[in-house]
C-alpha positions in Angstrom: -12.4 17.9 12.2 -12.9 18.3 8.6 -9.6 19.0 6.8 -9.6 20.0 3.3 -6.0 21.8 2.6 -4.6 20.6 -1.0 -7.9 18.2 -1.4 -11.1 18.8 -2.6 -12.2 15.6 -1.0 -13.1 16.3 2.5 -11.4 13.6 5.0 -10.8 13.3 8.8 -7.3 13.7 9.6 -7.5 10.3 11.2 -8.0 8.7 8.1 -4.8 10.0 6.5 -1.7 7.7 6.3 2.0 9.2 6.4 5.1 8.1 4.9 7.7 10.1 6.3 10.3 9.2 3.9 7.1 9.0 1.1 6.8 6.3 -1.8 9.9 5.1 -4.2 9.8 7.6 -6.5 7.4 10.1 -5.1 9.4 10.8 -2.2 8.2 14.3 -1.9 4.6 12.5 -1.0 4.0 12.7 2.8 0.2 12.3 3.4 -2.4 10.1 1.5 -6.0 8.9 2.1 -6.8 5.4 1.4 -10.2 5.2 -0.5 -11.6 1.7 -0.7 -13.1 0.9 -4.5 -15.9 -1.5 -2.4 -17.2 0.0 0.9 -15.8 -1.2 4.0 -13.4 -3.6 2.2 -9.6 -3.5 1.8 -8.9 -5.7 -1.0 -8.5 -2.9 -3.5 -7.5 0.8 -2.5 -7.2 4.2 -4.2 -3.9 5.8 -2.3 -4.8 9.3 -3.3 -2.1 12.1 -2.5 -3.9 15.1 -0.3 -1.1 17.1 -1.7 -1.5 16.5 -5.3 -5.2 14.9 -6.1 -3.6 13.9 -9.7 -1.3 11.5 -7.9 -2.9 8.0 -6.9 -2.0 4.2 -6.8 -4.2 1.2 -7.0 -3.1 -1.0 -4.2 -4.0 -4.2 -3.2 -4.3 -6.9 -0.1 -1.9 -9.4 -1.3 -3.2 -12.0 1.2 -6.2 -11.8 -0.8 -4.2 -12.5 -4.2 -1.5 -14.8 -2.8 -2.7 -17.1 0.6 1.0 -18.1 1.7 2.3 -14.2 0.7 4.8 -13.8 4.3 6.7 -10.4 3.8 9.5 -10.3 6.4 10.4 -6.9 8.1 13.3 -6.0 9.9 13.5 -4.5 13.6 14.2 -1.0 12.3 10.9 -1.1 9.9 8.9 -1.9 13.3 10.7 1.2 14.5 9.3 3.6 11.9 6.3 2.3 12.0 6.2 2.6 15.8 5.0 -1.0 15.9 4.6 -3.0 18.9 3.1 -6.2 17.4 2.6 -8.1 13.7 -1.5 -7.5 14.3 -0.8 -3.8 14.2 0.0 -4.0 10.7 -1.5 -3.9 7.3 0.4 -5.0 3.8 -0.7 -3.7 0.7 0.6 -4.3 -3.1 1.0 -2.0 -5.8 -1.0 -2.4 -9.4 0.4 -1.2 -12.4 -3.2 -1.5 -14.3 -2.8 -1.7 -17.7 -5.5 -1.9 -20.2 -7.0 -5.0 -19.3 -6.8 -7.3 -16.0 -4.8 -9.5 -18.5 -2.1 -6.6 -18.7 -1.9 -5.3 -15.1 0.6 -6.0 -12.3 1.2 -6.3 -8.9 4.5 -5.7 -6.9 5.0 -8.3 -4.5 8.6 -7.1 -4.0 8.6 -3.5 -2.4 4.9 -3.7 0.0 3.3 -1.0 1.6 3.1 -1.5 5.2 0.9 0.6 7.6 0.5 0.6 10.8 -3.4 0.8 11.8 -3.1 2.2 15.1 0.1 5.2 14.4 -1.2 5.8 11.1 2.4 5.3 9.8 3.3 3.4 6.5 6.6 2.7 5.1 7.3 1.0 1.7 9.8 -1.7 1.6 12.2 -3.7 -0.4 11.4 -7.7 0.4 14.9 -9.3 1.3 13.2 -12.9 -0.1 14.3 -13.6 -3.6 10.6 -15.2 -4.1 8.9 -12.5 -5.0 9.0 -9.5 -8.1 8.5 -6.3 -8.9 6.1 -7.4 -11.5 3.8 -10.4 -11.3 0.8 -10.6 -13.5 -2.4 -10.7 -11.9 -3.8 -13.0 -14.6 -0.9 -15.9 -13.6 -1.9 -15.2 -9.9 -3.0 -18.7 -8.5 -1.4 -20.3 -12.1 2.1 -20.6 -10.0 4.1 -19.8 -7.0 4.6 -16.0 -6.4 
């Protein structure tokens, strides 16, 4: 079934992802459609709000910026997630893009996790003291997230 309410993009409602407590700082953000920049791809994402088309992130696979990236979660994130198992999840970074690749970051500190069967995501807040809120994507393989 086609759905359209609050987008002029029409999606399935399958394809949708759902924060039920919404993104730091645009809590009041529920439901969002992941739009991958290169066909059938998920190293870099549009997040675009269904309930406000002006609102959209850039987000990232951080396994494909950082190869030993190892976000830890806690038993109650599994819970919201409604996560039986690690394979049943999907971690995506934030880019701030700035006016070059030079002058963009990512946010290794505070992920995006989705589950791919539930459709759930949460964003969390990394316990490890290794990574930041902002890391520039042009030191990215210079040094140790």
């Amino acid at each position: 079934m086609k759905e359209k309410k609050g987008s002029s993009l029409p999606f399935e409602k399958e394809e949708l992802i759902s924060f039920e407590e919404g993104l730091f700082g645009f809590e009041d953000y529920k439901r969002f459609l992941p739009l991958p920049i290169t066909e059938d791809s998920d190293a870099v994402l549009n997040l675009l709000s269904v309930e406000d088309e002006s609102l959209s992130f850039i987000i990232m696979n951080p396994f494909l910026l950082v190869s030993d990236y190892e976000p830890r979660l806690s038993q109650d994130i599994y819970k919201k997630l409604e996560a039986k198992d690690e394979a049943d999840l999907s971690y995506y970074v934030i880019c701030v893009v700035g006016d070059s690749p030079e002058n963009s970051t990512v946010n290794f500190k505070c992920p995006i996790v989705v589950n791919t069967v539930s459709r759930k995501a949460v964003q969390v807040i990394l316990e490890s003291e290794e990574y930041r809120f902002r890391h520039s994507l042009k030191d990215i393989g210079k040094e140790v997230v």
